[in-house]
C-alpha positions in Angstrom: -61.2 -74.7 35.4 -63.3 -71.2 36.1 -64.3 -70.6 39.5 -67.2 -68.5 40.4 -67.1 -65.4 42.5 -69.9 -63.3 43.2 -71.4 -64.7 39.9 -68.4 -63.6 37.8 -66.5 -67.0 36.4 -62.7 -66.3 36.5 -60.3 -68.6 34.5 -57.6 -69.8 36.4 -54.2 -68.7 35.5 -51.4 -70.8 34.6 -48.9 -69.4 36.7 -45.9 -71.3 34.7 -45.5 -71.9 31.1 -43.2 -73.9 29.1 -42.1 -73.1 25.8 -39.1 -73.7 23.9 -37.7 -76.0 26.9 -38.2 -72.6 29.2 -40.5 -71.8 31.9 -42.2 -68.8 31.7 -44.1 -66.5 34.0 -47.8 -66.3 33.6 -48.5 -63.4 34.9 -46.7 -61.4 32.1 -48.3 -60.3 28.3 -46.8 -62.9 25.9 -44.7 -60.2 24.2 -42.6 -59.6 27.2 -43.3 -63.2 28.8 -41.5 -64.4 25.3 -38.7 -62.0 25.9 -37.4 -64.6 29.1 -36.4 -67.2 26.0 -32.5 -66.3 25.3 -32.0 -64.8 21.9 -35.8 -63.5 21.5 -36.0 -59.9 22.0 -39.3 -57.2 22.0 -39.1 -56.7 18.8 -38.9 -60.7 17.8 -41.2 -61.6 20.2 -43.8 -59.5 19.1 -43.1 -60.8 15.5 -44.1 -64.1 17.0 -47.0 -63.7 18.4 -48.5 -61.9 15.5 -47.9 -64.8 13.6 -49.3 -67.4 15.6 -52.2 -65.3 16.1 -52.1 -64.4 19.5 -52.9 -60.6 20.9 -49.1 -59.6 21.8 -50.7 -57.8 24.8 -52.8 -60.8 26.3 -51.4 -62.5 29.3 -49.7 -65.7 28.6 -51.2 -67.7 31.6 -54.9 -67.2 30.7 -53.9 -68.1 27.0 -55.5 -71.4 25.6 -53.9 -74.9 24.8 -53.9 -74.4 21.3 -52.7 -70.3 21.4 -50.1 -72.1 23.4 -48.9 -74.9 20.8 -49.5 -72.2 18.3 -46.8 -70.0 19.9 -44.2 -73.0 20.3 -44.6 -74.0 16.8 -43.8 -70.3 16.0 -40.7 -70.3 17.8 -39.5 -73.8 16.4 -40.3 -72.6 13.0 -38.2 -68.6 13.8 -36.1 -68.9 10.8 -38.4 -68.6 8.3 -40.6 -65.8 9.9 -37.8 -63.3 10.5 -36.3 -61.5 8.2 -32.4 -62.5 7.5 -31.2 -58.9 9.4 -32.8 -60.0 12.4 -31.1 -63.1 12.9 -28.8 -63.6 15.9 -26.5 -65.8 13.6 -26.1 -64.5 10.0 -23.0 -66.7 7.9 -22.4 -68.9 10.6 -18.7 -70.1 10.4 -19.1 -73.5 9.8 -21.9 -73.8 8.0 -22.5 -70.2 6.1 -26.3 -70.4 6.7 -28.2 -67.8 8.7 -29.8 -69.1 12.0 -31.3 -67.6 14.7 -30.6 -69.4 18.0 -32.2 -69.5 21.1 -32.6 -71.3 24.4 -29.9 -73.4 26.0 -27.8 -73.5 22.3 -26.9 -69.5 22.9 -24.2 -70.8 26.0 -23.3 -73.6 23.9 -22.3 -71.6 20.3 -20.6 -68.8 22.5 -18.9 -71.3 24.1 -17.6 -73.0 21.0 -16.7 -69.8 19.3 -14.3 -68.8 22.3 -13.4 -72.0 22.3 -12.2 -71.6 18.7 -10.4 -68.4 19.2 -8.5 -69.6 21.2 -7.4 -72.5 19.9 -6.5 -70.6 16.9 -4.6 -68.1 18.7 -6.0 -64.8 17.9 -5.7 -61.7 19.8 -8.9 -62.1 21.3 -8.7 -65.7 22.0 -5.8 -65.0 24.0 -7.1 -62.2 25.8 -10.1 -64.3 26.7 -7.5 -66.5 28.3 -5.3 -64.5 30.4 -8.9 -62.5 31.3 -7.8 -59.1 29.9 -10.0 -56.7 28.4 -10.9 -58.3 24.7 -12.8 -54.9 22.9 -9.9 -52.6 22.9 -11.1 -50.3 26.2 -8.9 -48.7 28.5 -6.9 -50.8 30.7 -4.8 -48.5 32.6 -6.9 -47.1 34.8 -10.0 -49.5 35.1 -11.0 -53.0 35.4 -7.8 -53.4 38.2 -9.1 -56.8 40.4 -6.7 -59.0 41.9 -4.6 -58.4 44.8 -2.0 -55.6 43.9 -4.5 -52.7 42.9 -3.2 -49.4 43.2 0.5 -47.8 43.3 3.3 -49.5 44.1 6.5 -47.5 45.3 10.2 -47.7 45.2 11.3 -48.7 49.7 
């Protein structure tokens, strides 16, 4: 695993790592390596790897096995090492619970909530439907697209 060069042993780096069903790039610290997982940001990051016991400023690729199991038990295990205000998910609809989620299920719960709205026929749902602005911004002078952009006069 180390080579030698000019009697100085280098560790190889793992140039890829997989956590939480993501690759990530070795070549990065963990804090901002961690940060390539959707739903984990800095700040949650940071919180993780200071709870699995890993220097937030190492790089990720010359990290050990077991720093490396250590970090993926940390992010299975998020909901009960952030605090309830940090979590991406507080009073989910269904359920009521807090939950912080990450990885793939991000798409998949935005997906279902527009899904919902729409279904239900809110303002927004609709919006989301026709593709109109959905956050109240201006619409009469930006976010034109389509083929009849601009003025059209009286012949």
């Amino acid at each position: 695993m180390a080579k030698k060069k000019d009697n100085i042993e280098a560790d190889e780096i793992k140039h890829i790592v997989r956590v939480a069903n993501t690759d990530l790039e070795g070549k990065k610290s963990v804090q901002y390596s961690l940060t390539g997982i959707k739903g984990i940001n800095r700040r949650s990051a940071r919180i993780i790897s200071i709870v699995s016991g890993v220097d937030p400023k190492a790089t990720i690729g010359y990290l050990e096995d077991e720093q490396i199991d250590a970090l993926k038990s940390t992010v299975d295990n998020i909901e009960s090492i952030l605090p309830t205000w940090m979590m991406n998910r507080r009073k989910d609809p269904l359920t009521g619970d807090d939950k912080h989620i990450f990885g793939t299920d991000v798409l998949l719960v935005k997906r279902e909530d527009l899904n919902t709205l729409k279904k239900t026929r809110s303002y927004k749902g609709i919006r989301h439907e026709r593709g109109h602005k959905v956050r109240g911004q201006r619409t009469r002078s930006t976010g034109r697209k389509g083929i009849s952009v601009g003025v059209k006069r009286k012949s």
